[in-house]
BAVEXMI-137992 format. One record per residue (C-alpha): residue number from 1; residue in three letters; x negated, y negated, z. Coordinates in steps of 0.1 Angstrom, whole numbers, plus 5000, padded with zeros to 4 digits. Example, Ala and Ser with C-alpha at 12.3 -4.5 7.8 and 13.67 -1.06 7.14 Angstrom:
<recs>
REC     k     r     px     py     pz
REC     1   ALA   4877   5045   5078
REC     2   SER   4863   5011   5071
</recs>
This chain:
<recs>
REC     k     r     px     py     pz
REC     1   UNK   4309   7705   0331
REC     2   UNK   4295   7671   0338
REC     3   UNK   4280   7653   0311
REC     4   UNK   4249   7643   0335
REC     5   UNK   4240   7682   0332
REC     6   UNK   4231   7682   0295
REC     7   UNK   4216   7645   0292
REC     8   UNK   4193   7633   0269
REC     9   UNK   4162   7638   0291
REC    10   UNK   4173   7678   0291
REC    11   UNK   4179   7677   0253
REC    12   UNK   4148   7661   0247
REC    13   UNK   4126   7688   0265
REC    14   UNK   4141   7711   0254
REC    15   UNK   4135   7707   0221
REC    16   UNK   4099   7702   0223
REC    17   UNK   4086   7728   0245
REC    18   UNK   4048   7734   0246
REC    19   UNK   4027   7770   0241
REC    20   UNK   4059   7780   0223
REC    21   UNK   4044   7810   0205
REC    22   UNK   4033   7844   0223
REC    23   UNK   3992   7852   0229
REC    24   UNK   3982   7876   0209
REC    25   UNK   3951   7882   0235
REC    26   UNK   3972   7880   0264
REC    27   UNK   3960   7896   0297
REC    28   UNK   3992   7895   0311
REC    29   UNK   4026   7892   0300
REC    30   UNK   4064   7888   0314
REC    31   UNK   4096   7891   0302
REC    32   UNK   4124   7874   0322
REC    33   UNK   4165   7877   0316
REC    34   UNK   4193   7860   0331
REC    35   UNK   4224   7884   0331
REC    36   UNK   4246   7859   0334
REC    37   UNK   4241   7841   0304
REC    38   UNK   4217   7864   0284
REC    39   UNK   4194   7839   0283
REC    40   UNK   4153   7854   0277
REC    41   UNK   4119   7841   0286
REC    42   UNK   4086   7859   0278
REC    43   UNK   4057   7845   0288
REC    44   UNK   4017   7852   0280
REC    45   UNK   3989   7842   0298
REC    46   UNK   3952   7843   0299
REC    47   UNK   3929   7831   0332
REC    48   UNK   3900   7815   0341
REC    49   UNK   3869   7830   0359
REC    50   UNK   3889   7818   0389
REC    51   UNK   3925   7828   0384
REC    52   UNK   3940   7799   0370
REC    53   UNK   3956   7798   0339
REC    54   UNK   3937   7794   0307
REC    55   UNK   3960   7799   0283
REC    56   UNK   3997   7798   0278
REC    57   UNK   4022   7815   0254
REC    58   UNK   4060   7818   0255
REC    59   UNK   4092   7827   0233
REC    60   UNK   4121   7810   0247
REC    61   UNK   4155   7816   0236
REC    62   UNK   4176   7803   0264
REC    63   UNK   4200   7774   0266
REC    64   UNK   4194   7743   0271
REC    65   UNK   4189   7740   0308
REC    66   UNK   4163   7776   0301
REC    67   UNK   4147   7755   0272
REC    68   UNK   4141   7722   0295
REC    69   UNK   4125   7745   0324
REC    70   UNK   4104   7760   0297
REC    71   UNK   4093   7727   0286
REC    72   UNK   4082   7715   0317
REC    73   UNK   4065   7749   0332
REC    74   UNK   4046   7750   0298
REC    75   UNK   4035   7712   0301
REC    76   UNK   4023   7714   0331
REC    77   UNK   4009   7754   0340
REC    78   UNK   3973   7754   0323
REC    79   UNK   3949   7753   0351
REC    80   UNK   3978   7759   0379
REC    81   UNK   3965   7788   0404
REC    82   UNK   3989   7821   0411
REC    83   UNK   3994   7799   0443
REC    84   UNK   4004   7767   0429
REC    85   UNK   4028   7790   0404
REC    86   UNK   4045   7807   0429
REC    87   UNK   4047   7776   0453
REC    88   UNK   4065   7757   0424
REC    89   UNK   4090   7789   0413
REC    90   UNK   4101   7788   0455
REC    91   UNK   4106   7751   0451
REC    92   UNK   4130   7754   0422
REC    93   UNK   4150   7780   0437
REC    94   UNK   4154   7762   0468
REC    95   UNK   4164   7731   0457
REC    96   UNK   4187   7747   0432
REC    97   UNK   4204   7768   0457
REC    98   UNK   4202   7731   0481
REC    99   UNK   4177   7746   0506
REC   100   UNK   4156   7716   0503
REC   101   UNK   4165   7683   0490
REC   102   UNK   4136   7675   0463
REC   103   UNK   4125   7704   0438
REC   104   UNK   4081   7700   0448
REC   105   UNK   4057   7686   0438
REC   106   UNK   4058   7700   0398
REC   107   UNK   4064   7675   0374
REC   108   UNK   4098   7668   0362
REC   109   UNK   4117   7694   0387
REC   110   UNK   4141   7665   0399
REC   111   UNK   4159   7660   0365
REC   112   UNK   4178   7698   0378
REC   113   UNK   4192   7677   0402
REC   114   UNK   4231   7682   0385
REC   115   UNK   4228   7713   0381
REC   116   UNK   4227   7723   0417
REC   117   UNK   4267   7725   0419
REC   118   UNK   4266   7751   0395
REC   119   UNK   4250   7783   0402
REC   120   UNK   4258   7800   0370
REC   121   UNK   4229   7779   0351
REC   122   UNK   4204   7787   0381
REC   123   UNK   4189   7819   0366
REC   124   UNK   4179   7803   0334
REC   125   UNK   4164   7771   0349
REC   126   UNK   4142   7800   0371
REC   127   UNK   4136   7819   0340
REC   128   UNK   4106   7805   0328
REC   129   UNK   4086   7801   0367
REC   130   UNK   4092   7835   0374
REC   131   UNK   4083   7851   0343
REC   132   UNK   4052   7829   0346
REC   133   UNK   4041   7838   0379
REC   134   UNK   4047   7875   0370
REC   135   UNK   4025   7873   0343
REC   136   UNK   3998   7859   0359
REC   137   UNK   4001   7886   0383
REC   138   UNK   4000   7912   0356
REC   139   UNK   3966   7895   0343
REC   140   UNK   3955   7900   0380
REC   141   UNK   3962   7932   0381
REC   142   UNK   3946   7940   0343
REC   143   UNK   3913   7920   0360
REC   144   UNK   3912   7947   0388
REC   145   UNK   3916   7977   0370
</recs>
């Protein structure tokens, strides 16, 4: 495995990943798994008055690509609309997959750019955006009832 995939911009985010404790008022809440390597996500949230996320929790225990994602989805998801979420979870999977040749407009995507020859470590980069954007839609749907 190349050496670019694990560099020190990887290591560094992912030790140091925000909101890295679960909500105990959460309104919504996912869990996300990758089979392939076992890796887990969860992932609380709380919204605004307009559906954009107030608050932030998550327990990561992933690998070090899982941990990186994590760290930037956390830095960057407070006040990101189910739109925005969802928008940015596409964009990772399509440039990961090589769909689309940049990763969006989300913060820091780009540094996944190695790991696009090696589609084993694709479900745990996803992890973390598609646990998000299912709990926001949880919260939704705890909103409506």
């Amino acid at each position: 495995m190349s050496a670019a995939l694990y560099n020190s911009t990887i290591l560094r985010l992912a030790a140091s990943i925000p909101h890295d404790a679960r909500l105990t008022h959460a309104e919504g809440s996912s869990e996300k798994r990758s089979p392939v390597c076992g890796s887990r996500v969860t992932v609380d949230v709380v919204l605004d008055g307009e559906g954009r996320v107030a608050a932030l929790g998550q327990e990561v225990r992933a690998c070090a690509l899982g941990q990186a994602s994590a760290s930037l989805m956390g830095a960057h998801a407070i006040g990101r609309s189910p739109e925005e979420l969802a928008a940015a979870r596409d964009a990772i999977t399509a440039f990961l997959a090589k769909e689309r040749d940049d990763p969006g407009d989300w913060p820091g995507l780009e540094i996944f750019g190695p790991a696009r020859d090696y589609p084993a470590r694709h479900p745990s980069i996803r992890l973390a955006f598609e646990a998000v954007v299912e709990a926001v839609a949880d919260a939704r749907r705890a909103q409506a009832a």
